[in-house]
N, C-alpha and C positions, 0 to 999 in steps of 0.2 A: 370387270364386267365381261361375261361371256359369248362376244358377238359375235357370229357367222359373217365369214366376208366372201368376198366373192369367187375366191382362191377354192372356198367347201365345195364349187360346182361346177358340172361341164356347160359349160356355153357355145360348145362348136355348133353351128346352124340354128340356134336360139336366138329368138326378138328378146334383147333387153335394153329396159326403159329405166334410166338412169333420170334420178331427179339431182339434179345440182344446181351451185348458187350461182346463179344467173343476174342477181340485181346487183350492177356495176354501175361507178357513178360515169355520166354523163356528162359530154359539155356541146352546145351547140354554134354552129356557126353559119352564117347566108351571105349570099348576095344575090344579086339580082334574080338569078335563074335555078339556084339552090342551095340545100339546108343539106347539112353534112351534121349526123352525130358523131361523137367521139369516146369511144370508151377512156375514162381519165385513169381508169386502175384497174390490172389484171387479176389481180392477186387471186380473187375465186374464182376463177377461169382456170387458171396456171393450176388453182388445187386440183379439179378435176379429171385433168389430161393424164393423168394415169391410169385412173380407171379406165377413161375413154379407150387410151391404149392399148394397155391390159386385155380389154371386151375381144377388140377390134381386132389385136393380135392372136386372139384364140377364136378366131375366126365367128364372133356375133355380130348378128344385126343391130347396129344401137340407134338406140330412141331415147333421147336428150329433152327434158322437162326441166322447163324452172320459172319463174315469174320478174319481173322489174317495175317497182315501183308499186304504186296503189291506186290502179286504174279503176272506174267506175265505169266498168262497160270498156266497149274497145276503145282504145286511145294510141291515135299513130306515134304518138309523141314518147308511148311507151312500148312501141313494137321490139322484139327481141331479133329486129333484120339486124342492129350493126355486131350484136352476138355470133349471129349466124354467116358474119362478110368477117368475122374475128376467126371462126373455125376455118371457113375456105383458105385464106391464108394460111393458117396451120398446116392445111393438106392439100395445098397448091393447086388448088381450085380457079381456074380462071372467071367462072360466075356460077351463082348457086341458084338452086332451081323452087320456085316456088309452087308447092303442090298439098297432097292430105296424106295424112295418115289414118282411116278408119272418118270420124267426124273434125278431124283436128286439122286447120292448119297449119304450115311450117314452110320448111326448107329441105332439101333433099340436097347434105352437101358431097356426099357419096354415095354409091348404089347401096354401101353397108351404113354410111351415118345419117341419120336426120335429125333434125331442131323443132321442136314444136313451138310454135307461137305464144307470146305471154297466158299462162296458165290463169291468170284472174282477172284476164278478159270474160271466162266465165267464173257466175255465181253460185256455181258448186263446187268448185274450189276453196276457196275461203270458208264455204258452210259442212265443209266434208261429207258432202249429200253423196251417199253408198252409190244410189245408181248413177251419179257422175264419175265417181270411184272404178265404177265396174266396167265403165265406155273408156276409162284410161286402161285398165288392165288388160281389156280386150284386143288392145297394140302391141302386148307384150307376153313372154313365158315367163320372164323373170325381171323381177322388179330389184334396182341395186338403191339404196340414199344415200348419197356423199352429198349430201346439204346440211351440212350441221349445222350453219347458222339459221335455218328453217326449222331444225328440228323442235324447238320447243311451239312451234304451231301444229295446231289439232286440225291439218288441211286435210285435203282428199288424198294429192301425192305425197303426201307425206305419212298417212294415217290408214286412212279409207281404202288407199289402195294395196294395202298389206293381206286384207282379209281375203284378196281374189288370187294372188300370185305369191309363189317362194321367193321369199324376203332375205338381204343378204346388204352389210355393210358395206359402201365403196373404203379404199383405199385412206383417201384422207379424214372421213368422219371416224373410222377407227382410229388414226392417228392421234384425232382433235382428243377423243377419249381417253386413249394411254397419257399422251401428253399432259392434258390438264389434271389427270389424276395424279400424275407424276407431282405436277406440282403441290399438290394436298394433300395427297395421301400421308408420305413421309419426305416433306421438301428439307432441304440443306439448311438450317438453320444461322443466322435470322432471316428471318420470311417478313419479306415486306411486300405489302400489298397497296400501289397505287388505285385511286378513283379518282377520275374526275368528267367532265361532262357536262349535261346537263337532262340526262332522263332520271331524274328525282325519283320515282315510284319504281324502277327497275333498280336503282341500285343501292337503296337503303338496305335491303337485305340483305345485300351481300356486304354492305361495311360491319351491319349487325352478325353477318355469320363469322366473316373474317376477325372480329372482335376478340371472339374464343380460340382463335387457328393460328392469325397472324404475330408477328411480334411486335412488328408497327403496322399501322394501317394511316396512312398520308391519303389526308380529302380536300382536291382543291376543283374549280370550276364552278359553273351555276352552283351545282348539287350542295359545294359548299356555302356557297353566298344564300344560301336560301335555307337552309338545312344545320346551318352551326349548332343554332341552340338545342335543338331537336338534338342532334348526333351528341353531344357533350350532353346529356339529362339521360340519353339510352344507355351512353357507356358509363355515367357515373352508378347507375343501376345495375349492373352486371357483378355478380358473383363470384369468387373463385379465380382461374387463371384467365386475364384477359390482357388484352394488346396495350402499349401506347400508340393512343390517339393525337391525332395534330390534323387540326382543320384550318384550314390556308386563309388567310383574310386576301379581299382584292384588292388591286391598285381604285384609285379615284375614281377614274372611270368604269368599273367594276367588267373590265376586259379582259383584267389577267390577273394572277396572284401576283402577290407583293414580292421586291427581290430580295427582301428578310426572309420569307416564308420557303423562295425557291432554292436559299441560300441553307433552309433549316433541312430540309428534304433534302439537299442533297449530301448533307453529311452522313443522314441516315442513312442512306442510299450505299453510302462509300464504304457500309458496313455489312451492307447483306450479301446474303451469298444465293437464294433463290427470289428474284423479283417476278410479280402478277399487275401488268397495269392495263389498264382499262379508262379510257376519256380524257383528252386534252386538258392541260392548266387553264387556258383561255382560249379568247376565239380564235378559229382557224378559217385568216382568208381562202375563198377559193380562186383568188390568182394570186398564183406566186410571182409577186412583188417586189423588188428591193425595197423595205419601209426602214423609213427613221428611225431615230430609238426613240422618237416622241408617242410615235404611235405604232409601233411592233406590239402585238397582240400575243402573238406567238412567242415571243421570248422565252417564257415561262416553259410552255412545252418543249422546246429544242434542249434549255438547260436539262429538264427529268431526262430525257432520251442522251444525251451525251454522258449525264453521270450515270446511268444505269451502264450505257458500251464500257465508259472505264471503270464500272464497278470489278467485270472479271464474273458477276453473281450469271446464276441460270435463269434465265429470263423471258417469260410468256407476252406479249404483247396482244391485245385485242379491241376491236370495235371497229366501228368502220370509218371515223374519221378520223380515228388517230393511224389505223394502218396506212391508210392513203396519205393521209401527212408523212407520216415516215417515208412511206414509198415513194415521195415526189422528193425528198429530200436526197434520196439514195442510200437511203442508211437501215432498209428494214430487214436486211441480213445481214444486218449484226446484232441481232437478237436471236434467241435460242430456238424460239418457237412463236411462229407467228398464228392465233385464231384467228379464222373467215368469220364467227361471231360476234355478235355483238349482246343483243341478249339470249341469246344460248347460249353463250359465253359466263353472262351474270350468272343466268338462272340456275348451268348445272355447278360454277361452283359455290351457288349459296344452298343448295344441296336440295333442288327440286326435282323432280323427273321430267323429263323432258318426254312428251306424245310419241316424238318420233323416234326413239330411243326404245324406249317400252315396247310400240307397236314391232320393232327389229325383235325383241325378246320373246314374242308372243308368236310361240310357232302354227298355231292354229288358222286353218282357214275358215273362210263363212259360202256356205251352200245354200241358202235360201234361194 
């Protein structure tokens, strides 16, 4: 794939308006006189800071887009302030300045960097309405996307706002591309391809695409507890060269897969040489807990992730609550390649196009 990145242009004294993945999970906490959010994982933050870099260091003005969460209208509770007290520290900022940018508000964390406030506070965001499109452009010369995990939405900054400014990939979203093609294109054989989770309607396609590609394909989580029969009837229909299939049964409580199941997977596991996983075995508390072995949830997920490090195989990790599990475990660089995805992740390796991908392809502008 033929992307222009950012490297193709001069940006000395240029406004450019980077959209990056902004939606980090949160954790809160009060007392009497205040509420402190806490970013609980950096990881799409940390992707971005080269481009930011990059810009900054070739002396542009940058203007930082991205949204968190699914607000309906403003919602303080999904303001992008603890993003914006995340940069200041970065660039040792003693306090950040809150002001506008054209109609938008933000933060001013440098005379050269600003944050613009959660993007779908407003409703032309989400509906990539052209003239909300063209109010975002008009902040900028040059528009960069290192938001890959947004790239398969058909938003305004992601989409809309390509038709008004020269379009150019940041840093990491060409990354996420090489990388995960790397993986499918021509991956190191056998190719095993983990799923699990529980978004059902995102990842049926990709166990269906992987079917034909992978050499195993391992499906445990919801997707499997709810989906067995379905997944065993698709692939017993399938033609010509396909995968073995193993869909995980759960334990009693249908928390985690069975240690038969976690026990079968990891054999496979100890044989491949390129892994793609995507969605936890079972549920993942969000406090890390010492738990019993009565009720560890998580079992299941830590075994995949440890036999995958002692596989030795090349190994794609993605979604967003399995990164963050890994990340709090301290173990997600020991994986080869981590996606900020989750479904852009699915979607471009079950071989969809992604808006935001195409709209980067699409040299044209709109002059109306």
């Amino acid at each position: 794939m033929n992307l222009s990145t950012i490297e193709k242009v001069n940006v000395s004294g240029k406004r450019v308006f980077v959209r990056a993945d902004l939606d980090v999970p949160l954790s809160e906490t009060r007392d009497s006189q205040h509420e402190t959010r806490k970013i609980e994982d950096e990881t799409r933050l940390r992707a971005v800071m080269p481009t930011i870099e990059y810009l900054l260091g070739h002396r542009a003005k940058v203007i930082v887009g991205g949204h968190l969460g699914r607000p309906e209208g403003f919602d303080k509770s999904l303001s992008l302030e603890p993003v914006a007290k995340w940069l200041s520290i970065k660039y040792k900022v003693l306090s950040i300045k809150y002001g506008k940018r054209g109609e938008f508000d933000g933060w001013e964390i440098t005379p050269d960097l600003f944050i613009l406030e959660n993007l779908r506070f407003y409703k032309g965001e989400e509906a990539n309405d052209l003239n909300f499109a063209k109010k975002l452009s008009s902040l900028a010369d040059v528009y960069v996307n290192d938001a890959f995990a947004m790239s398969h939405r058909n938003h305004a900054s992601i989409v809309g706002i390509t038709k008004f400014l020269p379009h150019y990939a940041g840093f990491h979203l060409a990354k996420e591309i090489e990388m995960l093609g790397k993986a499918m294109d021509n991956p190191k054989r056998p190719l095993v391809v983990i799923i699990g989770g529980k978004k059902i309607e995102t990842k049926l396609p990709l166990v269906h695409r992987m079917h034909e590609i992978a050499d195993y394909v391992l499906v445990g989580g919801k997707i499997a507890q709810e989906s067995k029969v379905l997944l065993k009837e698709q692939h017993s229909k399938l033609t010509g060269k396909k995968s073995v299939l193993l869909v995980a049964d759960s334990n009693s409580d249908k928390s985690d897969i069975t240690e038969q199941d976690a026990e079968n997977f990891l054999q496979i596991i100890n044989t491949a040489r390129t892994v793609i996983w995507n969605g936890s075995m079972g549920i993942i508390s969000e406090k890390r807990k010492v738990k019993s072995e009565k009720n560890d949830t998580e079992r299941g997920t830590r075994l995949i992730a440890k036999g995958i490090m002692e596989s030795g195989a090349y190994s794609v990790v993605g979604g967003g609550d399995t990164v963050e599990f890994l990340n709090k475990l301290g173990i997600l660089d020991k994986f080869s390649f981590t996606s900020t995805g989750g479904g852009a992740m699915l979607a471009f390796l079950s071989g969809e196009k992604l808006p935001g991908i195409e709209a980067l392809l699409n040299n044209g502008l709109y002059h109306a």
